[in-house]
Residue, then its C-alpha position, 0 to 999 in steps of 0.5 A: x651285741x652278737x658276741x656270744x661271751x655276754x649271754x642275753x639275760x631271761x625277761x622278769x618273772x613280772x614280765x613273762x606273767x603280763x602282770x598277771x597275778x601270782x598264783x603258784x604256792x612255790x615258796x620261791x614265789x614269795x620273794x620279791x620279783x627282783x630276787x627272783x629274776x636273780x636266783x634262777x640263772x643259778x639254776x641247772x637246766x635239770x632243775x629247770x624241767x623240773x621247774x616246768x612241770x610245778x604249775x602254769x605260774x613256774x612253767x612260764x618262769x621256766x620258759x623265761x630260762x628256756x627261751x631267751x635266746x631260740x634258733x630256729x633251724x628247720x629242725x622237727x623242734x624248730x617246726x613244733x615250736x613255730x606252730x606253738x607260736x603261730x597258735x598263741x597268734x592265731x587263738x590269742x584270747x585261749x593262751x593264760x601264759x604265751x611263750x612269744x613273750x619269753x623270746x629275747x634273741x631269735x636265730x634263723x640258721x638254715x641250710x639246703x641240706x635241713x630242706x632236702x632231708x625233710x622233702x621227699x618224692x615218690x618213687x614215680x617221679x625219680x623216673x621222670x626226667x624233670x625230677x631235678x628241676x621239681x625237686x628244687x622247685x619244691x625245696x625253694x617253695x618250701x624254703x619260702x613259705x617256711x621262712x615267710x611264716x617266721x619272718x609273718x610271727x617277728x611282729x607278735x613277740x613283743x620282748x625280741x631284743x636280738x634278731x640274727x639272721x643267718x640264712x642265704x634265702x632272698x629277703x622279700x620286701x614283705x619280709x623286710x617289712x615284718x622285721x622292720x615291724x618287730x620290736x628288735x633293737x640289734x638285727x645282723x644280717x648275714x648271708x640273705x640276697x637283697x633286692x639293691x634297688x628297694x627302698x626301705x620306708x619305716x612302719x606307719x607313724x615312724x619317721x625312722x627305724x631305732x635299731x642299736x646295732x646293725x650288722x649287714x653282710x648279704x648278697x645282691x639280686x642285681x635286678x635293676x634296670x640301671x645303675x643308678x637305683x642300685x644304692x636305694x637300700x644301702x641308702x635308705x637302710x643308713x638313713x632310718x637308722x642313722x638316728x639311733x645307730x650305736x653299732x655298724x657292722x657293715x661287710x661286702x662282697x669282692x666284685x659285686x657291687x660297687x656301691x656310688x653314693x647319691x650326692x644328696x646325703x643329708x643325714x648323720x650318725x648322731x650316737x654312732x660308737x663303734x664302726x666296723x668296715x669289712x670290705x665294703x665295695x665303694x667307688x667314692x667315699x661320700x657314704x663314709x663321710x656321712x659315717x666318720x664325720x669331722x664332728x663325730x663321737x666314734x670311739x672305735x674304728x675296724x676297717x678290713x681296707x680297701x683303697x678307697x677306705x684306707x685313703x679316707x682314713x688317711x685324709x681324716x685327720x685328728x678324730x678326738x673321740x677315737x680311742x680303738x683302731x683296728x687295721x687290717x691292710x693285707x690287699x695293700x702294697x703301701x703303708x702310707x695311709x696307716x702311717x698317715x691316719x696312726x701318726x694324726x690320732x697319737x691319742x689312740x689307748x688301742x691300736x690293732x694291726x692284724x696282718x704282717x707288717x715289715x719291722x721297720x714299719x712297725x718302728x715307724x708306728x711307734x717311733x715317729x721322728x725320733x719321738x714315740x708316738x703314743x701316750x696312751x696306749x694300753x692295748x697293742x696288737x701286731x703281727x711281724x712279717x718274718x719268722x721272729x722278733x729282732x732284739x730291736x724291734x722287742x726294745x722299740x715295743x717294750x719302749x711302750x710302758x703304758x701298754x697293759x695288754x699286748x699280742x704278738x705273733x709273727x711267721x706263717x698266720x694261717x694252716x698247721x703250719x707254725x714257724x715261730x720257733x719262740x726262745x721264751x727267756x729272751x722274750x720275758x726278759x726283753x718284755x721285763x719293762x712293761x712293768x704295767x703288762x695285764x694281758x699277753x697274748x703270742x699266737x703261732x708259737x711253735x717249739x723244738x723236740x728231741x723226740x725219736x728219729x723215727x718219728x716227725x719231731x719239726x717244729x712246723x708241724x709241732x701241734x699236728x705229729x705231737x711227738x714227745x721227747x725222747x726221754x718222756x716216761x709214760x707213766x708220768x703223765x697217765x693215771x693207773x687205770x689209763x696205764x692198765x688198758x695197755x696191759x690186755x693180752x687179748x686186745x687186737x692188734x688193731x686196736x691196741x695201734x689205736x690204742x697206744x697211739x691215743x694214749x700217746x696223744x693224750x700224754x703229749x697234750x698232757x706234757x704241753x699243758x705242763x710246759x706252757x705252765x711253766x712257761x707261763x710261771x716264768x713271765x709272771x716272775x718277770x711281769x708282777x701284774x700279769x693276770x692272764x696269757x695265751x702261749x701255746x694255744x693255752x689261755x692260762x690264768x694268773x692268781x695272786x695267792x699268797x705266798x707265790x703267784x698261782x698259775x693255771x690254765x683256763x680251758x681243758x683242752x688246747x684252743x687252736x681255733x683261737x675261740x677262746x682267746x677272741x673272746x677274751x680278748x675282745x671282751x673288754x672292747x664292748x662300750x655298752 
């Protein structure tokens, strides 16, 4: 529920009026409600103000759009719009139409530096030598007492769908209570310090908590007197939600808390879909059994392993319902538990292994005893260890006909520093039997250039010198006007540096696009139902437009941050 690719859609006109009767005259108010909660996402934020200023009825409409999603970061607007909404609380019976009501998923984001630049001191107090310990002490006050007042306001907005916190504040018991109060059915916790020993108990006259999503990733207040109550939130947070649970995101801290679950655990994950475990410091696995349980309907499972997670996993066996694994082992020295876990779930129509796997291990996955071992498998992401695929190891992939989406990468995964120097021809052609290829996906590409000697042409830092081929006329790849700004006499030297080397940028950026098109072209030759890929940090489209297959890419400018292509990628894996 937090990908941003699936945009929260605005509460009905029927519900942000209360059932109050319509009293605008704007024709748009004489369709029917479902038509209209249908037209005006196709509106412009433009014509949204504009919206706003017809009467109280297109105001609230307005508002709908305006405010389904709100982050609050202790901005001069998030501070208005707090005190709006503490207004409409504290004057309920003065307000025709509220704004809390528009409110579907709210942002708490906020940093120390949002704090510092709002407080200030007098010049006095700088001359004092307590003038660090005050200003802290007033930066903490005011830090509390202003997310105290959002956390007092979750209760009063009755449409909140989505609550993700992102803020590193301790959460007080208080607080927790008025989240636990509000109407949320996905909470993501990232960041905020917890008191481990605090029992979460549901708001009166609930026996538990329906959240549908529920992402944690906080801190520790280690408070407690002993080890043994250390576990009381973990343990009473997977108890009030285990009933209704959908989603678990649950991430830890290295070296913090090494989380021993009591020996009485007697709830389970009745509707549990998707699993994520991102290092969470467990010393045994009975939280994990309650999690993954032998009769379990989990369909999706991400872990980001430690030892005691990846030889549970190891230990489970078939899980029937599984359909996605996702494994990330890069602080294991032994590939026994993948091996052991992939081999008893053959069943598996994704399969993910995000850090750099020797190529005989990746034979091993998908050859087992001289078998292949999936049947179903459609999505597949591996990451070799070395610097390029061998022949071999592009045969035992493309061995693999069901695949219908594929990502390959190999050589150094993080930095500029790109070492695949990838020879497009052999692999579109090695690739030529996934006659059912939709998707393909190759990160860390990197290319040769014959450029001028006296300029940086290494293919490790293909992206960072982007120096262009020798041969390469300017011209081509500049409009007129872009070509002009270098013919003024007058331009300081300075600038005319800045100039010609912006230019020279703008045209590599420009020749790039040309060629990954091109490459792009050449694997949709080879792979008739290809639909879209990823190859030089470019996600290009494939169309079928008669009399030849259309090629383009999707985004203006390279995505070397890989946002786009996550997105994309992980669209698909959603199962609501």
């Amino acid at each position: 529920m937090f990908y941003d690719f699936r945009p929260l859609i605005p509460l009905s006109l029927d519900r942000v009026l209360s059932g109050k009767s319509i009293n605008s005259s704007l024709p748009i108010f004489r369709l029917p409600i479902e038509l209209v909660s249908h037209i005006v996402p196709y509106l412009s934020p433009l014509d949204i103000r504009r919206l706003a200023f017809v009467d109280r009825d297109s105001r609230q409409l307005a508002r709908a759009l305006q405010f389904a999603h709100v982050e609050l970061d202790y901005s001069s607007r998030s501070l208005e719009l707090l005190a709006t909404l503490r207004n409409e609380v504290d004057e309920p019976h003065d307000k025709e139409h509220r704004l809390g009501i528009c409110i579907r998923r709210l942002t708490v984001r906020n940093t120390w530096s949002d704090f510092s630049s709002k407080e200030s001191l007098e010049l006095d107090d700088f001359r004092r030598l307590s003038i660090r310990e005050q200003y802290i002490e007033a930066e903490t006050l005011t830090k509390a007492a202003y997310l105290d007042n959002i956390c007092s306001l979750l209760p009063h907005l009755p449409n909140l769908h989505i609550l993700d916190w992102k803020d590193e504040e301790p959460l007080k018991p208080d607080m927790l209570g008025s989240i636990m109060s509000s109407s949320i059915r996905h909470l993501r916790l990232d960041g905020p310090l917890l008191d481990p020993s605090f029992t979460l108990t549901p708001p009166a006259g609930q026996n538990d908590w329906p959240i549908e999503s529920l992402s944690i990733n906080v801190g520790w207040l280690l408070t407690s007197s002993g080890p043994g109550d250390v576990t009381s939130f973990i343990s009473s947070l997977m108890r009030l939600t285990a009933p209704t649970l959908r989603y678990l995101t649950w991430s830890g801290y290295a070296g913090q808390i090494l989380w021993e679950t009591p020996s009485c655990v007697d709830f389970r994950f009745p509707v549990l879909q998707e699993v994520t475990l991102d290092h969470p410091m467990l010393k045994e696995p009975t939280m994990l059994n309650t999690i993954i349980r032998k009769d379990t309907h989990i369909r999706s499972i991400s872990v980001n392993s430690n030892p005691v997670v990846s030889q549970f996993l190891s230990c489970c066996g078939y899980i029937p319902s599984l359909d996605r694994l996702r494994w990330d082992q890069s602080h294991l020295e032994s590939y026994d538990d993948l091996l052991e876990f992939v081999h008893n779930n053959t069943q598996l129509a994704s399969l993910e292994v995000t850090s750099p796997l020797p190529s005989i291990i990746i034979k091993s996955i998908i050859i087992n005893h001289g078998h292949q071992t999936f049947d179903n498998l459609t999505v597949l992401h591996l990451v070799l260890e070395g610097h390029n695929f061998s022949e071999d190891i592009l045969t035992t992939i493309s061995s693999i006909t069901s695949l219908q989406r594929l990502w390959l990468s190999t050589g150094t995964q993080h930095g500029v520093r790109h070492d695949w120097t990838i020879d497009h021809e052999i692999l579109a052609e090695a690739l030529r039997p996934l006659s059912r290829l939709e998707t393909l996906v190759l990160t860390r590409d990197t290319y040769a250039v014959d450029g001028h000697p006296l300029l940086d042409s290494s293919t490790e830092r293909y992206y960072v010198n982007r120096a262009l081929p020798r041969d390469l006329l300017l011209s081509d790849y500049l409009t007129k006007d872009e070509l002009k700004k270098m013919d003024c006499p007058v331009i300081p030297i300075d600038e005319a540096i800045f100039l010609m080397s912006s230019l020279r940028c703008l045209a590599w950026e420009r020749w790039h696009r040309s060629q990954m098109v091109a490459v792009a072209a050449r694997y949709a030759e080879t792979l008739t139902r290809l639909k879209w890929c990823f190859v030089g940090q470019l996600p290009i489209r494939v169309d079928d437009i008669k009399p030849r297959r259309a090629v383009r890419p999707m985004t203006e400018e390279r995505d070397y941050l890989l946002r786009v292509l996550h997105v994309c990628w992980n669209a698909d894996f959603r199962f609501y």
